[in-house]
N, C-alpha and C positions, 0 to 999 in steps of 0.2 A: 367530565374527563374520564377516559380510558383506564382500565385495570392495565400496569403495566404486565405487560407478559414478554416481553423481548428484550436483551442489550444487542447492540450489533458494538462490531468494533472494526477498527480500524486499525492495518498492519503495520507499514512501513510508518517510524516514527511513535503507533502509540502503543504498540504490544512489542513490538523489535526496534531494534535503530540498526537501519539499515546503509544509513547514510555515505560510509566507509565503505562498505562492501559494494554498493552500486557506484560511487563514485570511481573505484579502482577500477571496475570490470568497464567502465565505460571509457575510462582513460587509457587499457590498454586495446576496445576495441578499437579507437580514433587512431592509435597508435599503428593500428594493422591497416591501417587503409594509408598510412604514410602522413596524420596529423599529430600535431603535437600541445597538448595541455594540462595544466595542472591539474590532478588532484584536485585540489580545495576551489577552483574556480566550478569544477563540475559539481561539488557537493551542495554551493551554495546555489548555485542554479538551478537543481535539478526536487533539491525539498518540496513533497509535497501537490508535487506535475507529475503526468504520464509520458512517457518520452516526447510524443507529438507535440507537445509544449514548450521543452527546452532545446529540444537534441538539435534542432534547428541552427537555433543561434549558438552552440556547442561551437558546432562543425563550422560556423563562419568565423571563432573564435579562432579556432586547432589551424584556418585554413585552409579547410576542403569542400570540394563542389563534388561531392555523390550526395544519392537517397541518405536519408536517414535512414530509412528501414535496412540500409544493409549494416547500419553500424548497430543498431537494437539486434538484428537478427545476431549482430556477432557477439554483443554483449551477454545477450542470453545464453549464448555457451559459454562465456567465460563466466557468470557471477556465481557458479557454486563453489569455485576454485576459492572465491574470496568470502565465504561463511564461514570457516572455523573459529572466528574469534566473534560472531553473534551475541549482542548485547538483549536480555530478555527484561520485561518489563516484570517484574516479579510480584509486583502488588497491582496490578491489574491483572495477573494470570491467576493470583491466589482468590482474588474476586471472584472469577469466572469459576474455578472451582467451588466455591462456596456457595454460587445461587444458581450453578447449572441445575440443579436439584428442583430449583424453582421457578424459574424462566427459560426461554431459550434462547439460546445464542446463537448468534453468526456473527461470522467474515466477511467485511464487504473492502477490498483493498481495489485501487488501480494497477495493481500489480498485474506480471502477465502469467497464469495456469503455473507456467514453467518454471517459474521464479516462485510463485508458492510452492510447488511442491520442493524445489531444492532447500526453501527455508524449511520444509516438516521435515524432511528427509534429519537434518542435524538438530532441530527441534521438538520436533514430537509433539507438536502444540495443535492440529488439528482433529483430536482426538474429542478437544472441546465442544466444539463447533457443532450446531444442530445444519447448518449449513455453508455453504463457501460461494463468494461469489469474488470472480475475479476481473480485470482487466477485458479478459478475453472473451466474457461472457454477456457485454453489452456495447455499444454500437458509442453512446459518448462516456468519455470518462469526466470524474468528477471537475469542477463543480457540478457538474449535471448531477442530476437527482436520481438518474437511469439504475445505480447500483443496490441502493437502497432502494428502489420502488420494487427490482427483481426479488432481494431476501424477504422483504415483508412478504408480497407475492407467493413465494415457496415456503413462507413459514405460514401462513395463512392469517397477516395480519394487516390492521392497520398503522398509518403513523402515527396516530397519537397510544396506540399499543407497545411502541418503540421507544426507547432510549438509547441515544448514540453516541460513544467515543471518539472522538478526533482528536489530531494534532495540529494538521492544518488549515490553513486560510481556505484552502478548496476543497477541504475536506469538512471544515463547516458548514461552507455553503452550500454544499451536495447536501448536508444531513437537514440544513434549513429550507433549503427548496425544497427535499420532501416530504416535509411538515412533523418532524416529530420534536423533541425535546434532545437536545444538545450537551454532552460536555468537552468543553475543550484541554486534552492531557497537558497539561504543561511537566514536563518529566525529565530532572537530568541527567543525561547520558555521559557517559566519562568523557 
């Protein structure tokens, strides 16, 4: 077995709870194209998927036949509007402090560029990170193993060099398909 040298982590859900803030930005995007849905139907659908997963079946929820992509495109300007009340994981950030010293870290979220940088913008949490990998920076999102195989890659590592935090079901199975050693955060959010 491999000397560990890497934690990678995972954002939405195991370092942030994002769940509120993406759910409103996405209900008021559906909103702007003339659909209409709750809140909490989008929260519950949307855990842990990359838009191309739910946003789908969202819009035939709200009752609308456009792209997705034009409601993602409009979400993405609306979600930094709904950061100011950012829920932080405080005991996995106190971790990453403690053994950045001694390992390296990265970010592997499905999140999009855009939407990371509005969570640092009110966070300040990518100061950790030996690296960032986003949404935007691979071609499948998780489960696919494409995110993790890119950090290990730019950190100069293997996966059994890796240790990975997750929260979700497809966020495990990204960290499983690409071979390293798994923890799943179970963490409650208010």
């Amino acid at each position: 077995m491999a000397q560990l040298s890497a934690l990678l982590f995972d954002l939405d859900g195991t370092l942030v709870n994002t769940e509120w803030p993406n759910a409103l930005a996405y209900t008021e995007a559906i909103r702007a194209f003339g659909g209409e849905i709750d809140p909490t139907i989008v929260r519950t659908q949307a855990v842990g998927l990359h838009w191309t997963q739910f946003l789908p079946k969202l819009l035939v929820i709200a009752g609308l036949e456009i792209d997705p992509q034009l409601v993602a495109n409009r979400k993405r300007e609306l979600y930094a509007n709904y950061l100011n009340n950012l829920e932080l994981n405080y005991a996995l950030l106190d971790l990453i402090k403690v053994l950045r010293e001694h390992v390296k870290i990265g970010l592997v979220t499905t999140a999009s560029r855009q939407a990371v940088e509005a969570i640092d913008k009110v966070s300040g949490l990518f100061t950790l990170f030996n690296c960032v990998i986003t949404g935007d920076d691979v071609a499948k999102a998780k489960p696919a193993p494409e995110a993790y195989q890119l950090a290990a890659s730019k950190l100069g590592l293997s996966p059994s060099e890796c240790l990975i935090f997750e929260d979700s079901s497809s966020g495990v199975a990204s960290a499983e398909a690409f071979g390293a050693q798994t923890l799943k955060v179970l963490f409650a959010w208010k």
